[in-house]
N, C-alpha and C positions, 0 to 999 in steps of 0.2 A: 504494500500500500504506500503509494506516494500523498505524503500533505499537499495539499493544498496551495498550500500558500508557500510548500518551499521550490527550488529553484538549482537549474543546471549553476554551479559553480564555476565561473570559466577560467577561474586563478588557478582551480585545479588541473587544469588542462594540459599544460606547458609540459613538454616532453624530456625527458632525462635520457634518450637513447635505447638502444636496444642490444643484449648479446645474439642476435640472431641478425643482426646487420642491416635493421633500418638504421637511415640515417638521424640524428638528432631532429627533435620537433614532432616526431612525428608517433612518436608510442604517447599514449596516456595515460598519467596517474591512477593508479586503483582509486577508484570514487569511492568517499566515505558514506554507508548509508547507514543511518544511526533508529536507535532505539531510543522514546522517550522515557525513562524512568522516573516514577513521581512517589514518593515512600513519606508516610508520616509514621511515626510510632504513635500507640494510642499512650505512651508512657508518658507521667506528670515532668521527665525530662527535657521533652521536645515542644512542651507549650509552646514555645518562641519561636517554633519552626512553621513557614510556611504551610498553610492547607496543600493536600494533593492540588486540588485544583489551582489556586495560586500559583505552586509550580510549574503547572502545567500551562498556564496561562503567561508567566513570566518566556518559558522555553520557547512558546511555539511565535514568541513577538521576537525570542531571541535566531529563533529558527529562518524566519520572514528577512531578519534584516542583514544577515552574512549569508542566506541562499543555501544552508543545509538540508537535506534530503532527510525525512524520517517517513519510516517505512513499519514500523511498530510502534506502539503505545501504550505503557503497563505503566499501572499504578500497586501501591502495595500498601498495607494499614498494619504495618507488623516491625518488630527492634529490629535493630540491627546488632545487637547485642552478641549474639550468640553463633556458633558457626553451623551454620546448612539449616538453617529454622524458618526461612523465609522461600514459601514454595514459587513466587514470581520471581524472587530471583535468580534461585536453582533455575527456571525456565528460562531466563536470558541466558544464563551460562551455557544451556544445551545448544539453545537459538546459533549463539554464537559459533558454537562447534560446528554445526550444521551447515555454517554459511548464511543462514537469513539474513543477518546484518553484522555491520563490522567495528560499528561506532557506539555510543553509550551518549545521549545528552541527557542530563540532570543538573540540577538545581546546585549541588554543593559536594564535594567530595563524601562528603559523611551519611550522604546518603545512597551509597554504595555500599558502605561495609564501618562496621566501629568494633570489628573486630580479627583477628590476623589469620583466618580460617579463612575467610571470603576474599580480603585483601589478595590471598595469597593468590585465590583461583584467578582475579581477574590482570593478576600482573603474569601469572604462566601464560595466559590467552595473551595478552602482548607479547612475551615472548614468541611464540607458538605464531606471531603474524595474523593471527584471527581475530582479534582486536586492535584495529588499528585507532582508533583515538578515544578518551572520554574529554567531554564537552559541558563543561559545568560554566556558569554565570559569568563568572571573572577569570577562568585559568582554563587552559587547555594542555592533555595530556598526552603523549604519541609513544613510540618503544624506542625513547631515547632514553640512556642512563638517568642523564640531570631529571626529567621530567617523571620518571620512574620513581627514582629516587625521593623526592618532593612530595609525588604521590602516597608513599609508604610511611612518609615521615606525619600527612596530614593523617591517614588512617590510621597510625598509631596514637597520635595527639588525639583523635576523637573516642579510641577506643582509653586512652590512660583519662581523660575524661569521667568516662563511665565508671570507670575502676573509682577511681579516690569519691566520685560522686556517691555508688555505692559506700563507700567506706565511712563515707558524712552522713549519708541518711542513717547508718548503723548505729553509730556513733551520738547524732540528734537523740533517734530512736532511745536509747539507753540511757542519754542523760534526765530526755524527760519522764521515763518511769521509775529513774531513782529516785527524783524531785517529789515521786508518786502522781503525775499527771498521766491518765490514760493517753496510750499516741494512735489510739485509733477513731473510729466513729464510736458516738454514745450507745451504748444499748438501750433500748427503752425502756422510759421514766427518764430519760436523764437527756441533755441536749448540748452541743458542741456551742462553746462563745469565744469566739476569738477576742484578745487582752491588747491595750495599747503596745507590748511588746513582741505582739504577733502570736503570743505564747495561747495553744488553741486550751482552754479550760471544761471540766464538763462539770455542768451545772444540773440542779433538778430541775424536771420537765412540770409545773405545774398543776399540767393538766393531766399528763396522766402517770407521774409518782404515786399520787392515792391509788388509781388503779391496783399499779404493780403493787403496791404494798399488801391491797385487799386479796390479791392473789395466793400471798405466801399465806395470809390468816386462815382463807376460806379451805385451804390444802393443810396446814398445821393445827387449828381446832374442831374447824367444820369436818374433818375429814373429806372433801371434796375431790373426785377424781381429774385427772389433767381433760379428761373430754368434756365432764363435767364444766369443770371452767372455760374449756373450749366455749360451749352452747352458749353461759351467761357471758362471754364477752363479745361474740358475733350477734346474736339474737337478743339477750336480752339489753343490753347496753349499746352494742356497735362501737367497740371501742377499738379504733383507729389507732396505727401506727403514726410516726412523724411524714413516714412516707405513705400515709394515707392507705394503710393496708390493714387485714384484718389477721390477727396472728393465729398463721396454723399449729398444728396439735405441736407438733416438732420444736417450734418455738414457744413457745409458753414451757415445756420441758426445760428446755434451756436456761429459759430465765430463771425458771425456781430450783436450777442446781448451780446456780450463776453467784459465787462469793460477790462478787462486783457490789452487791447490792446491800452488802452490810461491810464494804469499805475494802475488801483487799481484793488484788488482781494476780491473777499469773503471767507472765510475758518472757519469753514466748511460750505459748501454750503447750501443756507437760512436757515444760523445762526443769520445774521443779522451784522456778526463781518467782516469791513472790515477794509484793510492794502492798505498804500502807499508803492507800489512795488519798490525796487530797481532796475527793469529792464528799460530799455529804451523802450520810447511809441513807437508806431509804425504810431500810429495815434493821436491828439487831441481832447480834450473831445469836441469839439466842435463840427466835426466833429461825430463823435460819437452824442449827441444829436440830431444828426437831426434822428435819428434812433430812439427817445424816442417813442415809437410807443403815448400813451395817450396823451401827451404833443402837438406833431403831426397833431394827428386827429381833439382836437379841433381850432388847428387855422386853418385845412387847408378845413374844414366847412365852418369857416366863410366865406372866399377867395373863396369859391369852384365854385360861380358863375361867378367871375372874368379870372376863367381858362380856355386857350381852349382846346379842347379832341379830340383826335384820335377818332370819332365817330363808326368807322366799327368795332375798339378794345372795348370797350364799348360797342355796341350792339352785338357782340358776346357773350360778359358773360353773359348777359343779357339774351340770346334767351340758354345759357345753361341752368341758373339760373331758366328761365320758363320751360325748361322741366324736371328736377328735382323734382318742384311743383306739374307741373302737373302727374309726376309718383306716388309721395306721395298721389294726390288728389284721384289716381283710385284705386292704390293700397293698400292704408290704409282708405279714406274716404269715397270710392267707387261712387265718384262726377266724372263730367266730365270734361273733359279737359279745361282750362280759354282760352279765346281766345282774344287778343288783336294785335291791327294794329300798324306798326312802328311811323304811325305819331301821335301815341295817346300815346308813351315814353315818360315821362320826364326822358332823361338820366343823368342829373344834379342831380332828387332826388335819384334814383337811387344812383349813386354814390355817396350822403352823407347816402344812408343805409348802403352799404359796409362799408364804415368809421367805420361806428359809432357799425355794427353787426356784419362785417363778419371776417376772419381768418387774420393771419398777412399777412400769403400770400397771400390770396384774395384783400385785402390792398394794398400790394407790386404791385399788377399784375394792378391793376387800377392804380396805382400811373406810371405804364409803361404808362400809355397811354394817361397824359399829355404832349401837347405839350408844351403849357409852362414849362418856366425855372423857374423851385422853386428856392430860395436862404435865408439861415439859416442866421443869424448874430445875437451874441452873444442870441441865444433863439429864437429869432424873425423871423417865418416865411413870406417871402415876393414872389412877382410875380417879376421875372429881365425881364426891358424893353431890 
């Protein structure tokens, strides 16, 4: 495909002779036919770069006014960071090999490669005569040493760039969770404020801190299940995220095994390294431990005979529980169905098997269906008369 708007070069033309014995003037320069290359990374490094389009729009005025010939068009929305990660430009690479074009026009050296993997491919294809120029805004490159050279010196500057860049965000990163500031986005209840000294802070989210807080209550006294809370926060409330979303079962789990929210973080996640947060709790660890799920289960074992139960909540899971079994028992053991009578239950041992084997929310959902009023104090789980 020829643009448009580019144009036979007749500078190119001028003859340098021939080993096969035409005379001078009259052999013509291999024509350079180029490739536009148009790359943004979506990474927070390259804000200051050029849109695709921009550069693409910068080249093809750059293209119009020196009369070069492009014959492809690729744009690319990926780093350059890393070597062979970018599939558009693995396919100039092959192009190249192929013969489709011989040239490269782009925007700025560094958006070829910011790293010495890729660097390396496209200085062999100069070697190799298959690449005969890259064609960037202010500089131009051919298979000359000097310019070769220049070139590898720019691609390593943009790739030591990345490196020490990397090494500052790390660095950022680490001072500010010593300091105890989270360095990421807020979780909900709590909301990002950025400080006169740029310093990003997480504050409580007014409107829905209560929420969250009502959350851990209605799961640590209510005995309430995580889908339970699901329902009264989509249905009966509509309680919206910051990004206006209704939180699935998955996240509402999260948030109430989330220390975050009685003040301490882990960073990086099971690093093992944790921080007292400067942010204000939402809830108290005490609170919060009665959620210790291990801790939990073996006092409320002991107790478990003590408690009285929702028995038709309980015998439901139960008569799930058995036919589950019995599907496993046909369809992998090819046994018959078990058959047991309601008055032949013990729904007490039962529910120290759940305890002790089953899921958190399998856990949660038994834990709905005491009637007794559990009560935590300082660790210590009790029966409230």
């Amino acid at each position: 495909m020829r643009h448009p708007l580019s144009c036979m070069d007749t500078t190119q033309n001028k003859a340098f002779g021939s080993l096969s014995g035409q005379p001078r003037g009259q052999l013509e320069v291999l024509k350079v036919r180029y490739c536009l290359y148009a790359r943004k990374s979506t990474e927070s490094e390259e804000r200051q770069v050029l849109s695709i389009d921009s550069q693409i729009k910068e080249m093809l005025l750059l293209a119009e006014r020196e009369g070069l010939e492009i014959v492809a068009m690729k744009r690319e929305s990926h780093s350059a960071k890393e070597t062979g990660q970018r599939p558009i430009f693995n396919e100039i690479v092959l192009d190249i090999q192929q013969g489709k074009f011989n040239g490269i026009l782009t925007w700025a050296p560094d958006r070829i490669s910011r790293n010495a993997g890729d660097l390396g491919k496209i200085v062999d294809l100069m070697d190799q005569k298959l690449l005969l120029e890259i064609r960037t805004y202010g500089q131009r490159f051919t298979n000359n040493p000097n310019e070769k050279f220049l070139l590898m010196i720019l691609g390593s500057q943009a790739k030591l760039e990345n490196d020490n860049r990397g090494i500052n965000v790390k660095r950022g990163l680490r001072t500010r969770v010593e300091m105890g500031l989270w360095p990421g986005m807020a979780p909900v209840g709590y909301l990002n404020q950025k400080l006169l000294d740029k310093k990003c802070q997480v504050i409580i989210d007014p409107d829905r801190a209560p929420i969250i807080r009502k959350m851990f209550e209605k799961m640590a006294y209510d005995k309430w299940s995580g889908r339970k809370i699901y329902h009264w926060l989509k249905f009966e409330i509509n309680f919206k995220s910051i990004g206006n979303h209704n939180l699935a079962l998955s996240n509402i789990y999260r948030v109430l095994q989330n220390p975050f929210y009685y003040g301490v973080f882990e960073y990086p996640k099971k690093s093992g390294n944790w921080y007292q947060g400067k942010h204000e709790a939402i809830i108290d660890k005490e609170l919060f431990d009665y959620l210790k799920e291990e801790e939990l289960v073996n006092q409320l074992v002991k107790i478990l005979d003590q408690i009285d139960f929702n028995n038709s909540g309980i015998q439901i899971k139960f008569e799930e529980e058995l036919k589950r079994f019995n599907k496993f028992q046909r369809g992998v053991l090819g046994f018959s169905d078990y058959k047991t009578k309601h008055e032949d239950i013990d729904l007490k041992t039962y529910a120290k098997y759940i305890l002790k084997e089953g899921t958190n929310e399998e856990k949660r959902e038994l834990m709905g269906c005491f009637k007794s009023k559990i009560k935590i104090t300082k660790g210590i789980v009790t029966i409230e008369n």
